[in-house]
MARBA-3410 file (N, C-alpha, C, O; in Angstrom, 1 decimal):
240
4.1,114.8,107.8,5.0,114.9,106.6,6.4,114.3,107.0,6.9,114.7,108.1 ~ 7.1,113.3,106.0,8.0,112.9,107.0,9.2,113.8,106.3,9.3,114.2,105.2 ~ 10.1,113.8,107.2,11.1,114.8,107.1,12.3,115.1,105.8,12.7,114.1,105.3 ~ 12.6,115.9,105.4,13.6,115.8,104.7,15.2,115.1,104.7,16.0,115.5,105.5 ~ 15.5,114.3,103.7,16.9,113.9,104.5,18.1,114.7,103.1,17.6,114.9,102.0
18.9,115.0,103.1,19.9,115.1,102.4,21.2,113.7,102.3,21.6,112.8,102.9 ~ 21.3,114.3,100.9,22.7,113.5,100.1,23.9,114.3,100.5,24.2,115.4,100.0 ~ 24.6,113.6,101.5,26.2,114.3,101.3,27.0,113.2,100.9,28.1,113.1,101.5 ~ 26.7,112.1,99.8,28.3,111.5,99.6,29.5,112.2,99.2,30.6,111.7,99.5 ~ 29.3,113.3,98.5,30.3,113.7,97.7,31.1,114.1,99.5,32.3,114.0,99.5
30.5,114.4,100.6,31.5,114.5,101.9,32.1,113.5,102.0,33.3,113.6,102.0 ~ 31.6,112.0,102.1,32.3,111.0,102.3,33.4,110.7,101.2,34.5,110.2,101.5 ~ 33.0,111.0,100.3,34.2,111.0,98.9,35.4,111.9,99.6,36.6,111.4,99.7 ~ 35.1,113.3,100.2,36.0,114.0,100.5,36.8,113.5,101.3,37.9,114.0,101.3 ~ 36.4,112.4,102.5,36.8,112.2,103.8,37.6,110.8,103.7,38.2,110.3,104.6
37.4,110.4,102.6,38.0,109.0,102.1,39.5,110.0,101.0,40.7,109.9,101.1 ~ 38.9,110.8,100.2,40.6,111.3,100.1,41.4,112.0,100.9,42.6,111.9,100.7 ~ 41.0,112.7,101.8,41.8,112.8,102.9,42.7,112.0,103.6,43.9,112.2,104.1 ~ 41.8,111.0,103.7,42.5,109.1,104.4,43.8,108.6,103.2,44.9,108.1,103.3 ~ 43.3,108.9,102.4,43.8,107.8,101.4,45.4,108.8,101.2,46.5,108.2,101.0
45.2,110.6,101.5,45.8,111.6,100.5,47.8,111.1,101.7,47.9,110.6,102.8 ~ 48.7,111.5,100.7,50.1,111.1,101.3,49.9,111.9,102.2,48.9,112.7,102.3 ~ 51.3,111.8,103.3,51.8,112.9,104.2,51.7,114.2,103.7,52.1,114.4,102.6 ~ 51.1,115.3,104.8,51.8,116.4,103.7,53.2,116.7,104.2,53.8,116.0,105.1 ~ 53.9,118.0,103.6,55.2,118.1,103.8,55.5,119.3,104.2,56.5,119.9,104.1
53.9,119.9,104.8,53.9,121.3,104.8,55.1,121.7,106.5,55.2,121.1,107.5 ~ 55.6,122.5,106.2,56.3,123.2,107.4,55.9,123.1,108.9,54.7,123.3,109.1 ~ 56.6,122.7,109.9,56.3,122.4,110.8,55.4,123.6,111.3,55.6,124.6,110.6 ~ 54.5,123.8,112.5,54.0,124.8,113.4,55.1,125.2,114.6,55.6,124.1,115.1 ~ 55.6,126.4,115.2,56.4,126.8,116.1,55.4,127.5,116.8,55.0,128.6,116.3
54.9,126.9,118.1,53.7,128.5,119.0,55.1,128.5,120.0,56.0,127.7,120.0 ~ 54.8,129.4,120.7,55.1,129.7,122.0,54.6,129.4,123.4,53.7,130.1,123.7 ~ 55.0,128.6,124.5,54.2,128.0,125.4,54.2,128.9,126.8,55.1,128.8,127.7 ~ 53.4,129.6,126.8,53.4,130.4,128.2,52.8,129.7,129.5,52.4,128.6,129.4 ~ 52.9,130.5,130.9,52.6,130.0,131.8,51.1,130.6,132.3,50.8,131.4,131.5
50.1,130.5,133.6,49.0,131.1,133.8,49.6,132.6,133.5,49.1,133.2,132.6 ~ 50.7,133.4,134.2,50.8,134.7,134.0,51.1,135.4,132.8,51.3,136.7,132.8 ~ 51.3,134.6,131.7,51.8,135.3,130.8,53.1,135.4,129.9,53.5,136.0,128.9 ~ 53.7,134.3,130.9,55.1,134.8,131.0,55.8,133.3,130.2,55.6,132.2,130.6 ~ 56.7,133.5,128.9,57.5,132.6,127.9,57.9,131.2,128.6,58.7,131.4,129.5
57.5,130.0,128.5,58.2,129.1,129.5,58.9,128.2,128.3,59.9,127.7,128.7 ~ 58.6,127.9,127.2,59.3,127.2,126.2,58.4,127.9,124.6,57.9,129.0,124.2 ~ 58.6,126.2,123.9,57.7,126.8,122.4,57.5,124.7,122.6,57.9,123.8,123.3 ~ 56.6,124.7,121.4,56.3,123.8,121.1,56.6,123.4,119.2,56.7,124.5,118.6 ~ 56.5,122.5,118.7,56.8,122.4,117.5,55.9,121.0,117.0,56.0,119.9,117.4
54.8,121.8,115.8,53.7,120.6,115.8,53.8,120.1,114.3,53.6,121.0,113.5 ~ 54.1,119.1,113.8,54.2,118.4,112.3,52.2,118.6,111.9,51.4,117.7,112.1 ~ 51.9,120.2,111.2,50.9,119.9,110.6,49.9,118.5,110.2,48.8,118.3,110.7 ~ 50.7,117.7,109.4,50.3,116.2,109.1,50.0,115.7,110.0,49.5,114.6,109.6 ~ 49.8,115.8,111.5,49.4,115.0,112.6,47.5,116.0,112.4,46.5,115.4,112.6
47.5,116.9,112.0,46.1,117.1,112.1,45.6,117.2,110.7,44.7,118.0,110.7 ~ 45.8,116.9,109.6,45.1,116.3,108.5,46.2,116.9,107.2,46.5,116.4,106.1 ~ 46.7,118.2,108.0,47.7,118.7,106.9,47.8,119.7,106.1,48.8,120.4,105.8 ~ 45.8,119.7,105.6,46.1,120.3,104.8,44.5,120.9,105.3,44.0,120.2,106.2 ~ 43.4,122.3,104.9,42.4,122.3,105.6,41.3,122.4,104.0,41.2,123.3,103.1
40.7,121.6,104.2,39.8,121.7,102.9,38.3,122.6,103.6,37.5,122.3,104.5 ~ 38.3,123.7,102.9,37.1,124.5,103.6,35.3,123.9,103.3,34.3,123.9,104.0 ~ 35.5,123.5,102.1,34.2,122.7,102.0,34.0,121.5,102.7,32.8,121.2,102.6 ~ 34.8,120.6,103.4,34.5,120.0,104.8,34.1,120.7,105.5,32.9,120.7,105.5 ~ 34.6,121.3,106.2,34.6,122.4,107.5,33.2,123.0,107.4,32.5,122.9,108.4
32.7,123.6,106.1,31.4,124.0,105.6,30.2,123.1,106.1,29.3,123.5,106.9 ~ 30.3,121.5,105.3,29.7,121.1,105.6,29.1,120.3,107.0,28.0,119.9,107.4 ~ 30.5,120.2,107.7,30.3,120.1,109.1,30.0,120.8,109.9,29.9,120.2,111.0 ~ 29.8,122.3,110.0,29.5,123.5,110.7,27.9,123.2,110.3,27.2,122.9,111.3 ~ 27.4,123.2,109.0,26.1,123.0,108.5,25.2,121.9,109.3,24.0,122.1,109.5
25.7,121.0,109.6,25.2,119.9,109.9,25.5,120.1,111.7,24.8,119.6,112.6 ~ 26.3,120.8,111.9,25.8,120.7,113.6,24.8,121.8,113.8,24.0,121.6,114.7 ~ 24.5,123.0,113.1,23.9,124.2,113.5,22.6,123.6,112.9,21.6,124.3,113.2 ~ 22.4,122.4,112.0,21.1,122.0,112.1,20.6,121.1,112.9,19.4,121.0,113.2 ~ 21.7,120.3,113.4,21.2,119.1,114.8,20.9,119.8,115.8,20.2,119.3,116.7
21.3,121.3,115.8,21.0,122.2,116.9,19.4,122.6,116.9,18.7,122.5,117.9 ~ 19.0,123.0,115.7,17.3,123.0,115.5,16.6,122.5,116.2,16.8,121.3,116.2 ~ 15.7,122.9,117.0,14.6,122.8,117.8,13.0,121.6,116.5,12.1,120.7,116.6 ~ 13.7,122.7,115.3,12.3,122.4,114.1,10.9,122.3,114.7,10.1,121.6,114.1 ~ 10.5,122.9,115.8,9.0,123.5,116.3,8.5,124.2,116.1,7.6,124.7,116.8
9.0,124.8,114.7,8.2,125.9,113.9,6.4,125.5,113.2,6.2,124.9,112.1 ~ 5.6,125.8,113.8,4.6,125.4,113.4,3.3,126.6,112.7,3.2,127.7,113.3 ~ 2.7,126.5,111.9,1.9,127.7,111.0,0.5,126.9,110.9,0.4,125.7,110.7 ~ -0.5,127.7,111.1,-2.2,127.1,110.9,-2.2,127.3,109.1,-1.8,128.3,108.5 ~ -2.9,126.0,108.5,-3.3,125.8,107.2,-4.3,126.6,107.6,-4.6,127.0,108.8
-5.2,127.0,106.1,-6.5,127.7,106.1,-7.7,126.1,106.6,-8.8,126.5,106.7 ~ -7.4,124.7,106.7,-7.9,124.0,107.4,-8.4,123.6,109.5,-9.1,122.9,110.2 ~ -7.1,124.7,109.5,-6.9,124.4,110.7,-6.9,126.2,111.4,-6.6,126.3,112.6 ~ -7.0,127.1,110.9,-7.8,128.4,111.9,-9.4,128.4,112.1,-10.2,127.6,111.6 ~ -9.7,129.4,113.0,-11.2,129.4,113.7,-11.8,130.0,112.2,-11.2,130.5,111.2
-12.9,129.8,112.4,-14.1,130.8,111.2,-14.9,129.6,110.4,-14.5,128.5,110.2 ~ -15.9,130.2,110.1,-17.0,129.3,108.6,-16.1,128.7,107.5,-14.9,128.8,107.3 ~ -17.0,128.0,107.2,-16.3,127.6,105.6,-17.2,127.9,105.0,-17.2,127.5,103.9 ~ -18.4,128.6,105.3,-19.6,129.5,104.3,-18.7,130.1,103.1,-17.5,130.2,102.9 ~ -19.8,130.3,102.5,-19.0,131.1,101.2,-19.8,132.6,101.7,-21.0,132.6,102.1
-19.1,133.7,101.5,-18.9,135.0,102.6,-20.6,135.3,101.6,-21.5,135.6,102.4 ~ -21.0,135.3,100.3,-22.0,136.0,99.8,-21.6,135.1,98.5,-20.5,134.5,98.1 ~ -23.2,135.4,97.7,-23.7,134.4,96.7,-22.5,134.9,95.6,-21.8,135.9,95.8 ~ -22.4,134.1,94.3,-21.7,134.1,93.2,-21.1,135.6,92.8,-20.0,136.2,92.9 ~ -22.7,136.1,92.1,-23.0,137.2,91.3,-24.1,138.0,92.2,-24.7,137.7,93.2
-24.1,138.9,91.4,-25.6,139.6,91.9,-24.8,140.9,92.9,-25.5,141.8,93.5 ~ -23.9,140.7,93.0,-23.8,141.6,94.2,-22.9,143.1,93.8,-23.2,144.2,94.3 ~ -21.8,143.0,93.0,-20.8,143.6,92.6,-19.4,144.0,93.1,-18.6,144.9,92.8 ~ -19.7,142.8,94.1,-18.2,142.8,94.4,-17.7,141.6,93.7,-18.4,140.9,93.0 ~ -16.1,141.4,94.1,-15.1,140.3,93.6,-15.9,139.1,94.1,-16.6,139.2,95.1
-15.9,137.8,93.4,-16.4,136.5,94.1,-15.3,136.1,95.0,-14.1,136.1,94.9 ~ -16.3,135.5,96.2,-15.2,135.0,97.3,-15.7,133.9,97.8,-16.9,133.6,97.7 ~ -14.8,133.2,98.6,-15.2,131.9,99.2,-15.4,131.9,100.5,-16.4,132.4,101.1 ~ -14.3,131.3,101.3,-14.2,131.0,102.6,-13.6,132.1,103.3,-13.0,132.8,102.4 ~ -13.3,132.5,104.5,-13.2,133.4,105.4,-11.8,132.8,106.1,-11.2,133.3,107.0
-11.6,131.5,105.3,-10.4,130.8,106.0,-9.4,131.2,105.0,-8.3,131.2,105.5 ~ -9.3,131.6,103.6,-8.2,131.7,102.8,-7.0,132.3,103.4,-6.9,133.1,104.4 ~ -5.9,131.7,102.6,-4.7,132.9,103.4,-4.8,134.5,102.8,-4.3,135.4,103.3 ~ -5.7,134.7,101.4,-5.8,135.9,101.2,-6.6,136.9,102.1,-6.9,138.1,101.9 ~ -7.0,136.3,103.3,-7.7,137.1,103.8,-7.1,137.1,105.8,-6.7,136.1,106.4
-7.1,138.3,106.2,-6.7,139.1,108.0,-7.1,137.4,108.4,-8.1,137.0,107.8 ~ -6.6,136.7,109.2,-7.1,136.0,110.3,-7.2,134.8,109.3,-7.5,133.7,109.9 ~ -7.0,134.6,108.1,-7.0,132.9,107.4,-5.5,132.3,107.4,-4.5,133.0,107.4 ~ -5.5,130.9,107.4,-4.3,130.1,107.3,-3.1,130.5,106.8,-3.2,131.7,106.5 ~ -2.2,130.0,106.6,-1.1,130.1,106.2,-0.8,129.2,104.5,-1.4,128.1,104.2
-0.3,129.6,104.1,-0.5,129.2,102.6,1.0,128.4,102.5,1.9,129.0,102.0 ~ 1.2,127.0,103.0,2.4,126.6,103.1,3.1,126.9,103.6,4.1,127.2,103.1 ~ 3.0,127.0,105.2,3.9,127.2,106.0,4.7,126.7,106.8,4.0,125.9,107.4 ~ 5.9,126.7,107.2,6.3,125.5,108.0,5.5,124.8,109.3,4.7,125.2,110.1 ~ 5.8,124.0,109.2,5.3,122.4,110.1,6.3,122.0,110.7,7.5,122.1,110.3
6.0,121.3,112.0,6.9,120.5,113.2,7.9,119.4,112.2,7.3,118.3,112.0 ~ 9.0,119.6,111.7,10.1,118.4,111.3,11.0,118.7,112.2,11.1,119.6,113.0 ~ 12.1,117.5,111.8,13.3,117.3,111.8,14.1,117.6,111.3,14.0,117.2,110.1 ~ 15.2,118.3,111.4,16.3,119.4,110.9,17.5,117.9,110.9,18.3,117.9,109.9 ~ 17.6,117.1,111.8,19.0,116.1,112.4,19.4,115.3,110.7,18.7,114.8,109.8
20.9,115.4,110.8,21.2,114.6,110.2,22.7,114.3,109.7,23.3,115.3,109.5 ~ 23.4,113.2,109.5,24.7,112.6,110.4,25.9,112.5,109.1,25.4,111.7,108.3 ~ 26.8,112.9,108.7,27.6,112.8,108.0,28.6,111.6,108.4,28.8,111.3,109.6 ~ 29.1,111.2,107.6,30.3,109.8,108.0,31.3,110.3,109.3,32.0,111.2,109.3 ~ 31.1,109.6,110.1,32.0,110.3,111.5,33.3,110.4,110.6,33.4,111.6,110.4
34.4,109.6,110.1,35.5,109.7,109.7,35.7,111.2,108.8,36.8,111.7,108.8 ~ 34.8,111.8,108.2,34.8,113.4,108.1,34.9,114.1,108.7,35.7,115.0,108.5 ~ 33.8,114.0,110.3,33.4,114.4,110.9,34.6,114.8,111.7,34.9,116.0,111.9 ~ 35.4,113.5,112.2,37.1,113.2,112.9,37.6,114.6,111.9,37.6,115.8,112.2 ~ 38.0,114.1,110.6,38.7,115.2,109.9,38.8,116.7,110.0,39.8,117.4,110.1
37.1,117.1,110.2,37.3,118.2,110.2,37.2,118.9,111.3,37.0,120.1,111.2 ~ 37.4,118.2,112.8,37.8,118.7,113.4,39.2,118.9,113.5,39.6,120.0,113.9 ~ 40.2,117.8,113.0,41.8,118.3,113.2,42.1,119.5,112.5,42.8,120.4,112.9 ~ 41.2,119.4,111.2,41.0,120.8,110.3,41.1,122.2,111.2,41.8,123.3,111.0 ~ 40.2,121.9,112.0,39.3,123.0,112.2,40.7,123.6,113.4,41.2,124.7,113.2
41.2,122.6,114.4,42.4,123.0,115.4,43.5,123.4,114.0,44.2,124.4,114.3 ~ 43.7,123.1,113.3,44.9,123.2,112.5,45.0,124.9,112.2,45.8,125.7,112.6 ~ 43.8,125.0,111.4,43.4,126.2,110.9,43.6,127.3,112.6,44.2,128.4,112.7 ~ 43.3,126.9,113.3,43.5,128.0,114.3,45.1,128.2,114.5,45.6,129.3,114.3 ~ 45.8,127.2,114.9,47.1,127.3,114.6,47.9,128.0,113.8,48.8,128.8,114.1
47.6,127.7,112.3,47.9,128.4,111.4,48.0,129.9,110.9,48.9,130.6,110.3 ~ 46.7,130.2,111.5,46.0,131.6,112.0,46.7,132.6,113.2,46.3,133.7,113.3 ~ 47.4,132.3,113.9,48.0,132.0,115.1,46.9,132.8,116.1,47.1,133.9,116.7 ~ 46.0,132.2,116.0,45.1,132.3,116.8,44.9,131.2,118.3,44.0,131.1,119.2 ~ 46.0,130.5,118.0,45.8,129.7,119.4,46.9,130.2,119.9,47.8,130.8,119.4
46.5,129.7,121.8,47.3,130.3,122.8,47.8,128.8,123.5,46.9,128.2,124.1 ~ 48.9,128.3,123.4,49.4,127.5,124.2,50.0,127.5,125.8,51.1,127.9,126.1 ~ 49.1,127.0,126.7,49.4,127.2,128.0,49.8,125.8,128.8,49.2,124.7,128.8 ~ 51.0,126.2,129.5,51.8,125.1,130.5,50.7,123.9,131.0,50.6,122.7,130.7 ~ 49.9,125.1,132.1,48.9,124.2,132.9,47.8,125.4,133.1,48.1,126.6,132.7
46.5,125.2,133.6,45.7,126.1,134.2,44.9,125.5,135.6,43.9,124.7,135.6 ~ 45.6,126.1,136.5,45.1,125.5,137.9,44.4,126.4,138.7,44.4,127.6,138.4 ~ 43.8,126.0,139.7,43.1,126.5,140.4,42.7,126.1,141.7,42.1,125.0,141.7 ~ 42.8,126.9,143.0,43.0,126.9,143.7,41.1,126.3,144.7,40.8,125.7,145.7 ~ 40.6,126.9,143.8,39.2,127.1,144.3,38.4,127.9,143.1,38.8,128.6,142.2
37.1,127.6,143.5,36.3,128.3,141.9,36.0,129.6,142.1,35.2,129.9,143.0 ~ 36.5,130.5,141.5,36.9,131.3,141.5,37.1,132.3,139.8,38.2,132.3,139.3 ~ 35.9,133.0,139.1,35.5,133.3,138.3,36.9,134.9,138.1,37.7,135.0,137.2 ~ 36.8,135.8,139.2,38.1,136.7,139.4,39.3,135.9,139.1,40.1,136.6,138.4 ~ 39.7,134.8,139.2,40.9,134.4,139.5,41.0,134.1,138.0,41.9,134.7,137.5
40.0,132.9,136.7,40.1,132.8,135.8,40.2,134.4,135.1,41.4,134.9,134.9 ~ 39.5,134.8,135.0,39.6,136.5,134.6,40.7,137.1,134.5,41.3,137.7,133.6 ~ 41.0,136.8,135.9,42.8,137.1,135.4,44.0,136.1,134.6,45.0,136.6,134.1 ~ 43.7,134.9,134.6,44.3,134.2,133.8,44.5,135.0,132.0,45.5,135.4,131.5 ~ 43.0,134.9,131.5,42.7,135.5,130.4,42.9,136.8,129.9,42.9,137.1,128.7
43.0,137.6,131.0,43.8,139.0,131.3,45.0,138.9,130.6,45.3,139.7,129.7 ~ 46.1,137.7,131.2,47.4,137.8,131.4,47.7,137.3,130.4,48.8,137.7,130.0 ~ 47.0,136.2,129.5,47.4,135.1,128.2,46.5,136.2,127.1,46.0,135.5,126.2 ~ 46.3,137.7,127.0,45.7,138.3,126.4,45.1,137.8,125.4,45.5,137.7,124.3 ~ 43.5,137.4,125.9,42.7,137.2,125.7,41.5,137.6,126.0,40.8,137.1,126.9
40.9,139.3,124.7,40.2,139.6,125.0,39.1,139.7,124.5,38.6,140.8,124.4 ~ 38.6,138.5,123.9,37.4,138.2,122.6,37.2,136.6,123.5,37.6,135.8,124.4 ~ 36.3,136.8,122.4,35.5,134.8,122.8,36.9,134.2,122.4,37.8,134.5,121.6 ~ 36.3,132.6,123.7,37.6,131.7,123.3,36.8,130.7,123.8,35.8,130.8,124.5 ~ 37.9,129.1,123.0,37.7,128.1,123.5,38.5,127.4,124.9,39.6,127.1,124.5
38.5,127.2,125.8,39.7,126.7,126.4,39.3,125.5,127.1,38.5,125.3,128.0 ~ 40.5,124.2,125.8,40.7,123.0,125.7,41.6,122.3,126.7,42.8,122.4,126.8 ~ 40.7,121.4,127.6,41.9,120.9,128.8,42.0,119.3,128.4,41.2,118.8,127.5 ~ 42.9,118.6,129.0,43.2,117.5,128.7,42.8,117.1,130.0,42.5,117.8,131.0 ~ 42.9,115.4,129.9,42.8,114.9,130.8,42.6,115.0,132.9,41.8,115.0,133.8
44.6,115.4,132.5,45.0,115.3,133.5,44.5,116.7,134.3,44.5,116.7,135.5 ~ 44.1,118.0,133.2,44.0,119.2,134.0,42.2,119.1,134.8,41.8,120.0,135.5 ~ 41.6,118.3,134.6,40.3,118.4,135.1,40.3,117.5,136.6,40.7,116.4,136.8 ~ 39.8,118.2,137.4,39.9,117.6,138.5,38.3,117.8,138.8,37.4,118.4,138.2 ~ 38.3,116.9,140.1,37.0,116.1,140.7,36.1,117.2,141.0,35.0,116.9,141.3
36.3,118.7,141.0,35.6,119.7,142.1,34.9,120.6,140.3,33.9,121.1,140.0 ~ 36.4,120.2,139.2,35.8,121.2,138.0,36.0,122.5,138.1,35.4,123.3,137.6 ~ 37.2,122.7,139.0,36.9,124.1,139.1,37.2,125.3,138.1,36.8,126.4,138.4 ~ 38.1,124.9,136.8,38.6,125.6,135.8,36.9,126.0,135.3,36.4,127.1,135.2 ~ 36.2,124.6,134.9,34.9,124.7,134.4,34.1,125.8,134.9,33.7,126.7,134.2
33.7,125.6,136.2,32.9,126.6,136.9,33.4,128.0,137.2,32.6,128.9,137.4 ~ 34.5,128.2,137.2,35.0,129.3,137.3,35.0,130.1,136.0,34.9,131.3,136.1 ~ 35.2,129.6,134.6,34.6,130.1,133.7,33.5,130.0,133.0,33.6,130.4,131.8 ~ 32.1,129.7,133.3,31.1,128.8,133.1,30.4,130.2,132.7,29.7,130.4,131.7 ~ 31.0,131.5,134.0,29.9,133.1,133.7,30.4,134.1,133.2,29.7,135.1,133.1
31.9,133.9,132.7,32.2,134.7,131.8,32.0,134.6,130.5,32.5,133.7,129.9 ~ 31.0,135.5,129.9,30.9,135.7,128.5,32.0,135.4,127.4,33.1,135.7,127.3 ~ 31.3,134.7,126.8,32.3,134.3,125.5,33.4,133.3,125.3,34.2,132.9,124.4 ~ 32.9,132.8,126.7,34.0,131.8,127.0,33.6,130.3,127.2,32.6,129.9,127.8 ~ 34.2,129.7,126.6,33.6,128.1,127.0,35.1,126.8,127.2,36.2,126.9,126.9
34.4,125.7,127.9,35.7,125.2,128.5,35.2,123.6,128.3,34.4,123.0,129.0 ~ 36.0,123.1,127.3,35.5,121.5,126.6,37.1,120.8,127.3,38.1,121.4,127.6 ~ 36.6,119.2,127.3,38.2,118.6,127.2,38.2,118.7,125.9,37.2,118.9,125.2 ~ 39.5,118.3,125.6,40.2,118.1,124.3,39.2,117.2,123.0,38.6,117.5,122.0 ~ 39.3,115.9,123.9,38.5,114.6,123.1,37.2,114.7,122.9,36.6,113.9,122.1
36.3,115.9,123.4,35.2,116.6,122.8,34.7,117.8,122.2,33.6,118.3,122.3 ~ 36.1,118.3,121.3,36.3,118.7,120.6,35.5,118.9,119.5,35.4,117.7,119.1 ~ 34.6,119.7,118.6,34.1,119.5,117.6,34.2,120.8,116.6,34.6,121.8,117.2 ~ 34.0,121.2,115.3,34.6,121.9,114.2,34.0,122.9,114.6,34.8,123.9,114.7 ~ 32.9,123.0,114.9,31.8,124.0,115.1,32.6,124.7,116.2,33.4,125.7,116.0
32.2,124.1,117.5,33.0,124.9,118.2,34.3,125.2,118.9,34.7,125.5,120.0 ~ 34.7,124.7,117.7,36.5,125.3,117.6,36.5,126.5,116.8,37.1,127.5,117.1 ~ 35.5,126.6,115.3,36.2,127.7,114.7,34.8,128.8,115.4,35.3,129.9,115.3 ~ 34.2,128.8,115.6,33.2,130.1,116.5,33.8,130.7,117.0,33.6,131.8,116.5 ~ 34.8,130.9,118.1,35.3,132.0,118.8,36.4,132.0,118.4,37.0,131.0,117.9
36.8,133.3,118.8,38.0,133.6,118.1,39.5,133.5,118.4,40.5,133.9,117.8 ~ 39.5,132.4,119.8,40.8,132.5,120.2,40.6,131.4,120.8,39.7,131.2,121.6 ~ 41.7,130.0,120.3,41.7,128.4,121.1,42.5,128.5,122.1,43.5,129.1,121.8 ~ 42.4,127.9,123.5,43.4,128.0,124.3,43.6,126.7,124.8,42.6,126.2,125.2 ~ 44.8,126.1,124.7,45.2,125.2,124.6,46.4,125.0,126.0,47.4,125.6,126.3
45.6,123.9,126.7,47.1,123.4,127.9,47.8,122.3,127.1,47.4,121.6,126.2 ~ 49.0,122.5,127.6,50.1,121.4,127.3,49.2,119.9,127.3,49.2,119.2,126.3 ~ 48.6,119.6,128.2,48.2,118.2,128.5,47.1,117.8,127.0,46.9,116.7,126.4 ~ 46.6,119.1,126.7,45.3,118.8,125.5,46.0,118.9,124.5,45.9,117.9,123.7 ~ 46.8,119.9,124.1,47.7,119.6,122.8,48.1,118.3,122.6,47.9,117.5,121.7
48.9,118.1,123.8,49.7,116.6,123.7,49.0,115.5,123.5,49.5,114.4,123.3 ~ 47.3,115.7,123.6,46.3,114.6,122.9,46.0,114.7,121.8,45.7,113.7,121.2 ~ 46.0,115.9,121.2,45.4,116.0,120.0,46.8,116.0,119.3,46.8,115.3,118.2 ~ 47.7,116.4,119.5,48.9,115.8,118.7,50.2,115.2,119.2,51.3,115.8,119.5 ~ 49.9,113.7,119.2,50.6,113.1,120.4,52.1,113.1,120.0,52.8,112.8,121.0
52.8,113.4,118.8,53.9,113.6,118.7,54.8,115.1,119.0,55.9,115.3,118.6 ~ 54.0,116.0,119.7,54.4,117.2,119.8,55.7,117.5,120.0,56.0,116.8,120.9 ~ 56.5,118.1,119.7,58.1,118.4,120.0,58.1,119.6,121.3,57.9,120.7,120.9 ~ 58.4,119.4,122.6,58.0,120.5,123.5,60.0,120.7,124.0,60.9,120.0,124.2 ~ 59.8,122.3,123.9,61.5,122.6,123.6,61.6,123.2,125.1,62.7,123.7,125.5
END
């Protein structure tokens, strides 16, 4: 059976007025930029309009939808009444007998017969216009901001991999729920150690910046953000 596809133009409609829509004029962002311990080291100041401006939730919708289906396995498989064990006898003659008439021993009305329309091995995948896609990720960082649900941090270094040592980072930048934490470039080094050192604490996950996606930015509940990844994702940042 070949798979189902869906119609999302009305997303591309959406992602083309986005492009097209003016500056917004909305109020700048002010976070506060701490250090690994916790401790005030400046603020930052982010012109909304650098990440779309404004957050349309029915993007966001449809792009969360569309990764948690590319995620699908679709190996859900069910036996037709063609395809389980048993006769295709008819169980006893028409009439004559005084029970109900019956057929096959394969029906799904009956313990041990087929499935009466059940799912089958497809394909769940399918791709909305990247330039939405772009959108609603800025969306998706904005909305955390807004929320002041992000934590802006100097740098996060590490000495060695060391799962205790992150633990206390996230201790100190109080953070005690799922999070994302977004590094830039410069903070990833050759050994990975920020990565592996949070790789086994629950709830936690650790992307660069530039692989960033809507889904999982808005999942957990707290973005953590180094100087180096902010300053990619909004390259005009005002750092005070």
């Amino acid at each position: 059976m070949a798979p189902k596809r869906h119609s999302h133009s009305h997303v591309s409609l959406v992602a083309f007025r986005e492009r097209e829509s003016s500056v917004s004029t909305a109020a700048p962002i002010t976070l506060d930029v701490v250090n690994a311990q916790g401790q005030s080291v400046g603020s930052v100041e982010i012109d909304p309009g650098e990440l779309g401006g404004e957050i349309n939730k029915q993007l966001l919708h449809e792009v969360v939808l569309m990764y948690r289906a590319n995620q699908r396995a679709g190996t859900h498989s069910t036996l037709r009444r063609g395809e389980v064990a048993g006769s295709t006898k008819k169980l006893f003659r028409q009439k004559g007998t005084g029970n109900a008439r019956v057929g096959t021993r394969r029906t799904n009305k009956r313990r041990g017969g087929g499935t009466a329309k059940g799912p089958k091995p497809r394909d769940y995948e399918y791709h909305l216009p990247r330039k939405a896609v772009q959108a609603a990720t800025r969306m998706a960082v904005l909305s955390k901001l807004q929320d002041q649900q992000a934590i802006i941090v100097d740098e996060i270094k590490l000495p060695e991999v060391k799962t205790r040592a992150m633990n206390g980072i996230l201790k100190s930048i109080k953070v005690e729920s799922s999070c994302l934490i977004g590094l830039g470039k410069s903070d990833i080094d050759e050994k990975k150690t920020v990565y592996l050192s949070a790789r086994n604490i629950q709830g936690v996950q650790v992307l660069p910046a530039q692989l960033f996606n809507a889904y999982q930015v808005l999942r957990p509940k707290r973005l953590v953000l180094t100087k180096a990844a902010l300053s990619e994702l909004c390259k005009n940042a005002k750092w005070k």
